[in-house]
C-alpha positions, 0 to 999 in steps of 0.5 A: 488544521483541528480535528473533524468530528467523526461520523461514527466510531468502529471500536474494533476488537484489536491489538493495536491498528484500528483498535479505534477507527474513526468513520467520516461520509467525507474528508479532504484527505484521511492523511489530513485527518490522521495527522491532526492527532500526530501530536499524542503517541496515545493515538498509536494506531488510529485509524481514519476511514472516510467514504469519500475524499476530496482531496487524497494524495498519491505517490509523487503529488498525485491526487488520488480523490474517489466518489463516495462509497465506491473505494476503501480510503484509510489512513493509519497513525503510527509510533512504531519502534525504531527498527519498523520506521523504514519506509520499505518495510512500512510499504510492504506492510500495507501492500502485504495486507491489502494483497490478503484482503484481495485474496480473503474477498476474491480469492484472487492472488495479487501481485505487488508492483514497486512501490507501492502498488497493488495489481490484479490482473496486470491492473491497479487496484490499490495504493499506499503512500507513506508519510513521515513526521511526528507520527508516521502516516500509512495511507491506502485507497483501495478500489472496490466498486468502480465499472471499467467506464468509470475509470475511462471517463477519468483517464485510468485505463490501466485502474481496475477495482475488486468489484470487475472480478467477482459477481457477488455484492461487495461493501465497503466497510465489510472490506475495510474492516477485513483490510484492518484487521490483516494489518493489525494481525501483521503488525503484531507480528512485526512488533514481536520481532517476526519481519522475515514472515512479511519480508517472505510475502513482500518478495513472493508478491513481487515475483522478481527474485531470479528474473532478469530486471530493470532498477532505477536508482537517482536517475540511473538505470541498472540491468541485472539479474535479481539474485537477493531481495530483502529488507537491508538490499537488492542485489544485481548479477549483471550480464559482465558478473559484476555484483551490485547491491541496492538499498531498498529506499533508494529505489524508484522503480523496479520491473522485469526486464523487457528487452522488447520495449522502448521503456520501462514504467 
């Protein structure tokens, strides 16, 4: 796939993430797009910004396509050292990030669902998808002006955008640039060896730490209380007091534990 020419460059007073944007009315996919200039590490924190998509992709396949104007949809090309390569840290970047600009624009607090999902009010607003192979690539839709029949019509009940919780007009590119510029300010935090700052955020946005959950790991379920979470591993305090320990990226979900119902998301 060659390059596409942009529609406009956003050439953004930052450190590295989006430091140069590349704005398109419409892709098939930012990531397609991101990865089509993985081949030079002097695009080291490029960013692709598209109105619409045709063709975006979500966790396990999904597709995740948006109208025009009506979501922030950005991909970032990364070379990160080696020891921000893991996905988990990665994840809660993006996911840390994109919760800030929720609060910067609505002075709401967003919650952080495992994965990599963003949720207001119980609802999804956002999602981020890591890929990795020359370069690393971090895609993030974020809704922002879809109407509750919108989702409906599509079959997302369970979708919400920034745009259901507050009166005041919101723009897309306004936000987007807020969104990139919180991921510039904790990237270079990260790069000067500050993770435990993201890592405090990535554990508050959750809200599972000393609750009783649910973790779903190759396809077996564990139940427990949460006694750690960190970057290196997820420990579990059985009902038997036996001690279990989980890698982050082994991880396919993680809730609170709801006795009550039949399963767990």
């Amino acid at each position: 796939m060659m390059p596409t020419k942009p529609t406009s460059i956003w050439e953004l007073d930052h450190k590295v993430i989006g430091k140069l944007t590349w704005h398109f009315d419409e892709l098939d996919s930012t990531s397609n797009q991101a990865a089509t200039h993985s081949g030079e590490i002097a695009n080291n924190g490029l960013a692709i910004i598209a109105d619409s998509q045709t063709y975006g992709r979500g966790q396990h396949g999904r597709v995740w396509n948006a109208n025009k104007g009506q979501s922030v949809l950005l991909s970032v090309l990364l070379f990160p050292p080696a020891f921000l390569r893991r996905p988990a840290i990665l994840t809660a970047w993006a996911a840390v990030a994109v919760s800030n600009t929720i609060q910067d624009f609505l002075g709401t607090r967003a919650s952080i669902k495992w994965p990599n999902d963003i949720l207001v009010d119980g609802r999804k607003m956002s999602g981020i998808l890591i890929e990795q192979s020359a370069g690393t690539i971090v895609g993030i839709g974020l809704n922002i002006l879809q109407t509750p029949l919108e989702f409906a019509t599509l079959g997302l009940p369970f979708a919400t955008s920034m745009q259901q919780f507050t009166p005041h007009p919101l723009n897309t590119h306004e936000i987007a640039k807020r969104l990139l510029s919180n991921l510039d300010e904790i990237y270079h935090q990260l790069l000067d060896g500050n993770v435990q700052m993201l890592e405090k955020d990535w554990v508050s946005g959750m809200g599972l730490l000393g609750r009783e959950v649910l973790l779903e790991e190759h396809g077996k379920k564990h139940e427990g209380k949460l006694l750690n979470q960190s970057f290196a591993y997820l420990e579990l305090e059985s009902s038997t007091g036996t001690k279990q320990q989980f890698v982050p990226e082994n991880i396919l979900h993680l809730s609170a534990f709801n006795p009550y119902a039949e399963s767990q998301p």
